[in-house]
KOLMITOR-511547 format. One record per residue (C-alpha): x, y, z. Coordinates in steps of 0.05 Angstrom, whole numbers, padded with zeros to 5 digits, always signed. Example, Ala and Ser with C-alpha at 12.3 -4.5 7.8 and 13.67 -1.06 7.14 Angstrom:
KOLMITOR-511547
+00246-00090+00156;+00273-00021+00143;
//
This chain:
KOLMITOR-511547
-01112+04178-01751;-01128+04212-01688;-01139+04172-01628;-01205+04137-01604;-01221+04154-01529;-01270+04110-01508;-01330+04145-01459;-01299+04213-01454;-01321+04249-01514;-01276+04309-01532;-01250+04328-01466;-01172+04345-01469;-01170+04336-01391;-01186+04303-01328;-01210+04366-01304;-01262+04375-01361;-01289+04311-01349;-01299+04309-01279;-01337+04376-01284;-01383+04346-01345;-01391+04274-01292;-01415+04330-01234;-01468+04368-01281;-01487+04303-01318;-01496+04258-01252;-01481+04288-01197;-01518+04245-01147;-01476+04187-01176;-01426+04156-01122;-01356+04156-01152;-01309+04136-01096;-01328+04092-01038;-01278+04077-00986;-01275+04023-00931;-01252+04050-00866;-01207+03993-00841;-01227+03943-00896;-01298+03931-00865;-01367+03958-00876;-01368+04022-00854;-01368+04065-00917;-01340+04133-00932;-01370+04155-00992;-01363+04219-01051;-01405+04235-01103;-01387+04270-01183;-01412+04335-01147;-01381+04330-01077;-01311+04312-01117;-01319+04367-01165;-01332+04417-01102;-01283+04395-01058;-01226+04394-01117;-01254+04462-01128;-01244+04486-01056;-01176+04457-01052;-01156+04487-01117;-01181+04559-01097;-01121+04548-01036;-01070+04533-01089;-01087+04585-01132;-01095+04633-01072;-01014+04617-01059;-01000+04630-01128;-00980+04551-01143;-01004+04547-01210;-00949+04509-01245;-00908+04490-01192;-00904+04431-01138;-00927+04398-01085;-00911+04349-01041;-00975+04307-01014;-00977+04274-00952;-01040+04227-00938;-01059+04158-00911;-01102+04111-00973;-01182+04151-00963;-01223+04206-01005;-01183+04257-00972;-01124+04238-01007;-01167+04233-01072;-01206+04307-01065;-01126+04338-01057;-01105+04307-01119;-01161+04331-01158;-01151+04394-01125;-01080+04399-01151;-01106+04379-01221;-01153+04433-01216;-01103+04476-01193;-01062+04458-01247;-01001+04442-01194;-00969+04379-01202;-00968+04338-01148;-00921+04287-01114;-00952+04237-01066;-00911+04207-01012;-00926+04153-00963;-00933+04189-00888;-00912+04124-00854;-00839+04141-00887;-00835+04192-00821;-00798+04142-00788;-00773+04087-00828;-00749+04099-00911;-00745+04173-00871;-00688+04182-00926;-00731+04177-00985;-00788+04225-00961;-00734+04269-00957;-00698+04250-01025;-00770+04269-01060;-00771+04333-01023;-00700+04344-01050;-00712+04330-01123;-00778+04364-01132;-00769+04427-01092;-00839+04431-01071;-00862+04497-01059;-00917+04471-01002;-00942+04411-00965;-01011+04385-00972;-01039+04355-00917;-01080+04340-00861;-01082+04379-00796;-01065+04314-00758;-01001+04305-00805;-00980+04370-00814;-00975+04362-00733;-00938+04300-00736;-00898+04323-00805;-00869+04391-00763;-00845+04343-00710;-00807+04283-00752;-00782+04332-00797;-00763+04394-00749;-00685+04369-00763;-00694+04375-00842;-00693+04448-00861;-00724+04436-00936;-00788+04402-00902;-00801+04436-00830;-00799+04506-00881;-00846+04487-00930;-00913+04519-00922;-00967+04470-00897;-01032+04474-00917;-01086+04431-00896;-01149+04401-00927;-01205+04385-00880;-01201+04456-00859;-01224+04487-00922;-01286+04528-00929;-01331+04502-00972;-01347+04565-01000;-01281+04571-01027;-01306+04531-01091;-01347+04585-01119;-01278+04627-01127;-01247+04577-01169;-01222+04599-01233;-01204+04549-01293;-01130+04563-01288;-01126+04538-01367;-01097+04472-01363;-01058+04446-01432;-01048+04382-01452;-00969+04383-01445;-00978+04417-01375;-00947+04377-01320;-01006+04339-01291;-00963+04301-01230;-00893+04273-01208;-00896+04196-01201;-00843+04178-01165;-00809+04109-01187;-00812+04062-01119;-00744+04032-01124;-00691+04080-01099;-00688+04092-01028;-00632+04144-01044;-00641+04174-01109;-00721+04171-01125;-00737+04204-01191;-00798+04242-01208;-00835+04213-01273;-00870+04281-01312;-00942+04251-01329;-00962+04311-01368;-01044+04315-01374;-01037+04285-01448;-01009+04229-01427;-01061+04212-01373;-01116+04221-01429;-01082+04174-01477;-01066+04127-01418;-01141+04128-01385;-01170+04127-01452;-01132+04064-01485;-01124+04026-01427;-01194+04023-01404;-01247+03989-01442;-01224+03917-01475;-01162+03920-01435;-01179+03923-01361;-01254+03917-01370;-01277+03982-01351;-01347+04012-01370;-01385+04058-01354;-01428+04010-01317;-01367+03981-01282;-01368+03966-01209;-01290+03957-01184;-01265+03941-01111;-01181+03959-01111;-01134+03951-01056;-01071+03980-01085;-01035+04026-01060;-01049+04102-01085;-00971+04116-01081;-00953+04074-01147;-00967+04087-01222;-01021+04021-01205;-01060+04048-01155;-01061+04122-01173;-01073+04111-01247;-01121+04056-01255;-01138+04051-01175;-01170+04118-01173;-01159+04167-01235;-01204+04108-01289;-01263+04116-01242;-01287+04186-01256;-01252+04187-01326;-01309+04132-01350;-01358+04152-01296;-01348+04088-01265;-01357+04071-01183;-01303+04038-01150;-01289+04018-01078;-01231+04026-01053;-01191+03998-00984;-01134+04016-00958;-01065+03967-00974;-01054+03945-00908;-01119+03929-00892;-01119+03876-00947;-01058+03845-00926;-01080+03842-00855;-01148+03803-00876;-01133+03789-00950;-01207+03754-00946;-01233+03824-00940;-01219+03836-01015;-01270+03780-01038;-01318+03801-00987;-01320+03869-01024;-01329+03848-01077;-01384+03802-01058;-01422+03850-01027;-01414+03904-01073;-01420+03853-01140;-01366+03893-01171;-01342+03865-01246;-01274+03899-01246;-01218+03881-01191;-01140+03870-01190;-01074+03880-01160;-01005+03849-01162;-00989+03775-01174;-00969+03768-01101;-01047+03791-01080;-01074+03727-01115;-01015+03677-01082;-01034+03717-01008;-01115+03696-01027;-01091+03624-01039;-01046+03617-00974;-01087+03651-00926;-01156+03654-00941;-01193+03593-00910;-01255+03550-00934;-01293+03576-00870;-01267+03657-00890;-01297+03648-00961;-01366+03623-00942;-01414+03659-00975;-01366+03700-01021;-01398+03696-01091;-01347+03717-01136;-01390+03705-01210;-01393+03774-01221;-01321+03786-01218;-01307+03787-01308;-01240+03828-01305;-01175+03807-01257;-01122+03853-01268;-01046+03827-01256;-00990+03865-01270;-00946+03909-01234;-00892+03849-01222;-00874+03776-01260;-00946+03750-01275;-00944+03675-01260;-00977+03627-01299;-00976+03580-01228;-01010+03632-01182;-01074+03646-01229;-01080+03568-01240;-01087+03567-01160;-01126+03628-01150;-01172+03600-01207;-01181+03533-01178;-01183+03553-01097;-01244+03593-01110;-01275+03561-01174;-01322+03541-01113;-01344+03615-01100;-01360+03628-01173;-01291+03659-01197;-01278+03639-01263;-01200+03639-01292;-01215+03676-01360;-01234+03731-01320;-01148+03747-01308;-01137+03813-01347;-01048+03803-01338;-01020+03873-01362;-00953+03907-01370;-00942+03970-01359;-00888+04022-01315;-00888+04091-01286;-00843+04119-01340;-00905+04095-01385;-00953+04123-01341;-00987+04061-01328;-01002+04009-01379;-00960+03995-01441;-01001+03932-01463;-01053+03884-01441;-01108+03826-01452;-01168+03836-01497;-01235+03829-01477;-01253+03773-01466;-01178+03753-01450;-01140+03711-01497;-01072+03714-01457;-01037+03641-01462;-00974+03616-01432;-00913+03593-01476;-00844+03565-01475;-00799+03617-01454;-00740+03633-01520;-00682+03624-01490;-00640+03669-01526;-00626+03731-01488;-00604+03801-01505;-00545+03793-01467;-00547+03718-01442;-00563+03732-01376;-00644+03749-01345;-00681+03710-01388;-00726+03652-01365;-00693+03582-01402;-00747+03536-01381;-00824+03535-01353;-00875+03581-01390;-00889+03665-01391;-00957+03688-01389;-00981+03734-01452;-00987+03812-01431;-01026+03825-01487;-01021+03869-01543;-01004+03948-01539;-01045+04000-01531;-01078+04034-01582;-01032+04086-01612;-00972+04052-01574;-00911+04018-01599;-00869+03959-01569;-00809+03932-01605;-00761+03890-01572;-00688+03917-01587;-00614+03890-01579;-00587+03947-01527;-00522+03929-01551;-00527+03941-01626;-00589+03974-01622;-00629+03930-01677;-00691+03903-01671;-00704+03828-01649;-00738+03773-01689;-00812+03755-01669;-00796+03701-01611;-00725+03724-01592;-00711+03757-01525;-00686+03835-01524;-00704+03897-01483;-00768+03921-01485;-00780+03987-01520;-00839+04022-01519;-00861+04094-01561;-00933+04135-01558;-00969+04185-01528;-00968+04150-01457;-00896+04152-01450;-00876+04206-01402;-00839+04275-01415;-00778+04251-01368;-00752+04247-01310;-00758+04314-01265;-00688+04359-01261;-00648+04303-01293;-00636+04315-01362;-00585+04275-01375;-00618+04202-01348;-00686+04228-01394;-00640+04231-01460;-00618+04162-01444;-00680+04128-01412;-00724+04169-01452;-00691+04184-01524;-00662+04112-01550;-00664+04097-01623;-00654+04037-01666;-00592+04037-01705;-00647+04050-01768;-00664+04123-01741;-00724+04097-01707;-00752+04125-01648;-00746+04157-01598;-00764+04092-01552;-00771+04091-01473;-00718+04041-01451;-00755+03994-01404;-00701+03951-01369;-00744+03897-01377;-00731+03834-01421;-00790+03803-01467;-00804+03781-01533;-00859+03780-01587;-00901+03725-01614;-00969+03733-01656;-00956+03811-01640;-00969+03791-01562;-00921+03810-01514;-00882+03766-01459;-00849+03788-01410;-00776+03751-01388;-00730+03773-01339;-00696+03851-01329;-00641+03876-01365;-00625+03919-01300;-00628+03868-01244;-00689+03906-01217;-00721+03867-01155;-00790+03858-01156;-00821+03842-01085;-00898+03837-01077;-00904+03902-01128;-00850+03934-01109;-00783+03965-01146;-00724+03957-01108;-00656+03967-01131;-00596+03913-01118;-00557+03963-01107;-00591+04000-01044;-00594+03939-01012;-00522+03925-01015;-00508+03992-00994;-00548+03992-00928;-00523+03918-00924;-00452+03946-00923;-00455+04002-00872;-00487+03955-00816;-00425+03914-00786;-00354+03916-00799;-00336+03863-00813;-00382+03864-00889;-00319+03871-00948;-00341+03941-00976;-00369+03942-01056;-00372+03861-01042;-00439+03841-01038;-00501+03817-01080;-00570+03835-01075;-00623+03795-01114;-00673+03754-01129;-00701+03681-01130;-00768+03646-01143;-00795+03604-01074;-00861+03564-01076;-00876+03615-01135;-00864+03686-01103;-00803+03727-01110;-00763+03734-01055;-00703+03771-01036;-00635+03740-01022;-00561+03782-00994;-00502+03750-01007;-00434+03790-00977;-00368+03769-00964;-00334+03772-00887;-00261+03787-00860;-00288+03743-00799;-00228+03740-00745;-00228+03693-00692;-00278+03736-00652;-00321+03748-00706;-00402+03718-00693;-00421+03691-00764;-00490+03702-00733;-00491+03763-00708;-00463+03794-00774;-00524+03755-00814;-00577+03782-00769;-00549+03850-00767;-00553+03848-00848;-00627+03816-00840;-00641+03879-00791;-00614+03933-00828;-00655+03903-00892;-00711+03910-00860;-00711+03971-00836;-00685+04008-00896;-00724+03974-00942;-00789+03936-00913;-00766+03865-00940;-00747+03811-00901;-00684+03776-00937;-00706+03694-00951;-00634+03680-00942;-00574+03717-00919;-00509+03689-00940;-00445+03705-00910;-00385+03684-00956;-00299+03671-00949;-00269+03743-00986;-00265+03735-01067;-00322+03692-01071;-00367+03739-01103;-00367+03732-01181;-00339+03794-01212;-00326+03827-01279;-00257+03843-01304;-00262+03916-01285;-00281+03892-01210;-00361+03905-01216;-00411+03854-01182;-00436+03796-01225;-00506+03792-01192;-00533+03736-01242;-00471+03692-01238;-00470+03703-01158;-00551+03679-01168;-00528+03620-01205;-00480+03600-01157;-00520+03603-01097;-00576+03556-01127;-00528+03517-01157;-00501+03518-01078;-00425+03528-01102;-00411+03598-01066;-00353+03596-01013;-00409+03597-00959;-00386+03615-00875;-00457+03607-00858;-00524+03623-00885;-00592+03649-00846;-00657+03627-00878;-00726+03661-00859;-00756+03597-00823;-00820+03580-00869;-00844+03525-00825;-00924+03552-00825;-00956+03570-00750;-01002+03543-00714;-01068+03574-00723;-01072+03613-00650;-01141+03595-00624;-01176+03627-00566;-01140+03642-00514;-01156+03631-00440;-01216+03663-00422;-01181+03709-00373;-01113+03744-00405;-01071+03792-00373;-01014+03841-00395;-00961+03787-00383;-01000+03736-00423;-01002+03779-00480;-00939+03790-00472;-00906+03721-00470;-00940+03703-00531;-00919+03770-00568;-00845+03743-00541;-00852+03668-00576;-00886+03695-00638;-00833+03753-00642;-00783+03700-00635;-00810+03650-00681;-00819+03696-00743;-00761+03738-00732;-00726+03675-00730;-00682+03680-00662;-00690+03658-00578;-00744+03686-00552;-00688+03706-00502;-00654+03754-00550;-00728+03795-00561;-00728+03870-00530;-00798+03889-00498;-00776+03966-00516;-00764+03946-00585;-00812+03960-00640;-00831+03890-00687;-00796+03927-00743;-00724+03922-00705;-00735+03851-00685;-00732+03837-00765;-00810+03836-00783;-00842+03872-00844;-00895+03898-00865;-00929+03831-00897;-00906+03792-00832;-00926+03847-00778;-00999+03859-00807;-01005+03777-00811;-00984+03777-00740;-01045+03835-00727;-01082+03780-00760;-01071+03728-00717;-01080+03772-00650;-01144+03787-00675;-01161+03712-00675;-01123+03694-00607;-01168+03758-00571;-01236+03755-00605;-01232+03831-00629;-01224+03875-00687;-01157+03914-00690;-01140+03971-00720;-01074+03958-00790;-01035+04022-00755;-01035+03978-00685;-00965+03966-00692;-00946+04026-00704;-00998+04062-00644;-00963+04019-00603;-00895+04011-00624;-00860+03960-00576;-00887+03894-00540;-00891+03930-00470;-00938+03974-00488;-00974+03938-00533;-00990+03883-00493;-01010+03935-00441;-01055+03969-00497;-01084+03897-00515;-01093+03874-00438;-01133+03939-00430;-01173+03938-00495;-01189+03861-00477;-01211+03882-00405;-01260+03932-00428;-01288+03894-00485;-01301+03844-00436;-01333+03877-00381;-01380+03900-00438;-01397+03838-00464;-01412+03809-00391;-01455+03872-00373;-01494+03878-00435;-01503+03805-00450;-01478+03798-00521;-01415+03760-00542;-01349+03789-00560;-01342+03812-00641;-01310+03771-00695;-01237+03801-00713;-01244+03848-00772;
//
């Protein structure tokens, strides 16, 4: 029975439809962004996208680049979404990578460029400037062509030819976000998008036609690419969009949005709706009216049944309503969504089985929230790995999944594809993608358990145990090489990270200073801050026979607290003090004293120890915790700031300089013209 694909008629791809959307309705807005999460609007309509993606294209095509890659380079805004419908058009696959990784995760800009062999960089003017100077050392980038966007002519998109586009053509590389050293490219052919896009939207994440959706997430993950900004123009939807940090710098600025814009359709990881609950105050909300938000989307990590109970009841007030939660599952290798909630939702939350695959990753006790049923045309069976047979309804196994979403592979890596890609059930069945993830069935309804692979999940996020050890390792001497454990454990109902590594520690060893250079390194290979780093006497990590790391039992041990512990350094969770106004007069070395105590206090050391040539990111702070701080300066100085201040101004010299300045002016304005200083944000 051929498939139904709800809204978009016959079309066999994005391409098509986005031309019909432009000759349909072309005055209709498609994209809206929100430049620094606030009011002022950026907007795109059907026939501006369908010329600009023409435009680009014509570049491609005039560089010959039909069927080969590209590496894109863009901060979250319509540019970013007119050069990947320019590559579509193009038909060039492209790879999108996070510019911020100049500096820090440096390695795994450069691991992409490595695996895909682009044959150009699509950019910006601005950051093809700043790409030829971070990357001048690295031969592969600095010699890739670089062509930039906001430069084309206009009148390039009359030249555009339809270069012809098949469904099995390579449609983009989505790299998985979990390997800092060995990324691997996903293949999303432009069938699978289709299939994806077509059985996804609709009952399971609520998406008409006459949708209205406000996303945050990040356009660099299967999450916000797919369903963030490739949905919209498939249905002829309108969506507003923000960019990441700007959310997590105001999370309020979410529910404003979608407020103001009434949208029906919104969503984002499990960690967005515990942010909401922990930050957002009675006097933010006021006047948010959130009753005609009908579809909450949460996936991407462990849906908690705790979080949405919160979230539900915190703003009940504003008109949010807690059958509105949409809570998915889904993975790059899938190209988004493997299964998901009905509409109306009917998900549910049930005793956990606790009979594992392998007796180790399932939950035991407490309840799993119901992803829903598969897509249409999709197939989930939950497998023994081991034996390879197929699980009774209620008991735990790997999660397999088979259909026309499921990706052609992983790029240049034949070998993993067969394996990840190719399983079968001992039966002949198949082939299945091999998820890594643990769940079960029940009332065909799929619930998601634990990982098979000791995958970390941390606010959305893929990161691999193994990565962490390894920069662990490398950052003092005194760390026992191959003896450490990276992983996770639940705190006040988020995920956090914890290190655990055993010491040769001599009699001039600092305990400390070894913990806080683990905590360091951590942070800046991998933008988490560790909840606990635990420093252990030598053959105290849990092994196998053959010598390989037993991360579960080590996780046991530590919250059963019965690890050979030298010391251990927790993140100090003690909430701040709300910051107030400051004095009505503050200088550079006012700024900077209380950068200096709230450097200290987060990073979790003497103000005494904190370098003012040091960026926040060295003193231990990530990205969740620097953009909160932004937060809170915005507060303390009665003005809006811009979410890259921390990286314009990268140590607390010169920003407190910058801030002293910026405070100066804004004064001297406000006293000259009569009006009083602007809210932050």
């Amino acid at each position: 029975m051929a498939l139904r694909r709800p809204y978009a008629g016959d079309h066999e791809t994005l391409v098509d439809l986005v031309r019909r959307r432009a000759l349909e309705r072309p005055e209709r807005r498609t994209f809206t962004f929100l430049v620094d999460g606030g009011e002022r609007e950026e907007s795109i309509t059907n026939a501006e996208l369908d010329a600009q993606a023409r435009a680009i294209a014509c570049l491609l095509q005039e560089r010959e680049l039909s069927g080969e890659r590209v590496l894109l380079l863009f901060l979250p805004g319509l540019e970013l979404i007119t050069a990947l419908f320019g590559c579509l058009y193009a038909k060039t696959a492209a790879a999108l990578a996070y510019p911020r990784q100049f500096g820090r995760n440096r390695s795994r800009l450069l691991s992409m460029a490595a695996d895909s062999q682009p044959s150009a960089l699509l950019t910006t003017s601005m950051m093809a400037k700043q790409s030829a100077q971070a990357f001048a050392d690295a031969p592969l980038l600095d010699a890739l062509p670089k062509l930039t966007t906001d430069d084309v002519d206009p009148a390039r998109a009359a030249s555009w030819r339809n270069p012809g586009i098949r469904p099995d053509d390579l449609a983009l590389l989505q790299y998985t976000s979990g390997s800092t050293r060995a990324p691997r490219g996903v293949m999303v052919t432009h069938a699978n998008l289709m299939h994806n896009l077509g059985s996804a939207t609709g009952s399971f994440l609520g998406i008409t036609a006459d949708s209205r959706g406000v996303l945050w997430l990040p356009p660099y993950h299967d999450m916000g690419l797919i369903g963030g900004i490739f949905a919209w123009p498939y249905l002829g939807a309108t969506v507003t969009l923000m960019s990441p940090m700007a959310f997590l710098q105001r999370p309020v600025r979410w529910l404003q949005a979608i407020s103001r814009t009434k949208a029906t359709v919104s969503g984002g990881p499990n960690f967005g709706y515990d942010l909401c609950v922990r930050k957002i105050t009675q006097t933010e909300s006021a006047g948010v009216d959130l009753t005609s938000w009908t579809a909450a989307w949460n996936g991407a990590e462990t849906v908690r049944t705790e979080t949405q109970a919160r979230f539900a009841e915190t703003f009940r007030s504003r008109g949010f309503r807690g059958e509105a939660f949409r809570p998915c599952y889904g993975l790059a290798e899938a190209t988004l969504i493997v299964t998901g909630c009905s509409w109306p939702a009917t998900s549910v939350s049930r005793p956990a089985s606790p009979r594992a695959a392998d007796g180790a990753g399932a939950r035991e006790t407490g309840s799993i929230v119901s992803c829903g049923r598969p897509l249409r045309g999709q197939r989930v069976v939950i497998a023994d790995p081991e034996h390879r047979t197929r699980r009774a309804p209620g008991e735990v196994g790997e999660i397999w999944v088979a259909g026309p979403s499921v990706a052609a592979g992983y790029w240049g890596r034949p070998e993993e594809s067969a394996r990840v890609f190719g399983a079968t059930l001992a039966d002949g069945d198949g082939p299945f993608l091999r998820t890594g993830d643990l769940g079960f069935l029940r009332d065909g309804e799929l619930y998601v358990a634990g990982r098979l692979k000791d995958l970390i999940i941390i606010r959305g996020r893929n990161i691999h145990p193994q990565d962490v050890e390894h920069t662990a390792e490398r950052c003092h001497p005194a760390l026992r090489p191959g003896s450490g454990a990276a992983f996770s454990v639940d705190v006040d109902g988020t995920e956090n990270l914890v290190v655990v590594f055993e010491v040769n520690a001599g009699p001039a060893t600092s305990l400390s200073e070894v913990a806080e250079a683990v905590r360091h390194a951590v942070v800046l290979g991998h933008e988490v801050h560790p909840h606990a780093v635990v420093l252990i006497e030598p053959r105290g990590i849990p092994k196998t026979s053959s010598g390989k790391i037993q991360r579960g039992a080590t996780r046991d041990s530590f919250l059963a607290g019965t690890l050979p512990v030298l010391t251990e350094v927790r993140a100090a969770t003690a909430p701040g003090q709300r910051p107030g106004r400051g004095p009505e007069r503050m200088d550079r070395q006012w700024i900077q004293d209380w950068l200096v105590t709230e450097l200290a206090r987060r990073a979790d050391v003497d103000p005494e120890r904190i370098d003012l040539d040091a960026s926040w990111h060295d003193h231990g702070l990530d990205s969740l915790q620097s953009v909160a701080l932004v937060r809170e300066l915005e507060e303390l100085l009665g003005i809006a700031l811009p979410e890259t201040l921390a990286w314009d101004h990268p140590s607390t010299t010169a920003l407190a300089e910058h801030l002293a300045r910026l405070t100066a002016d804004t004064r001297h304005t406000a006293d000259t013209s009569g009006d009083r200083l602007p809210a932050g944000g």
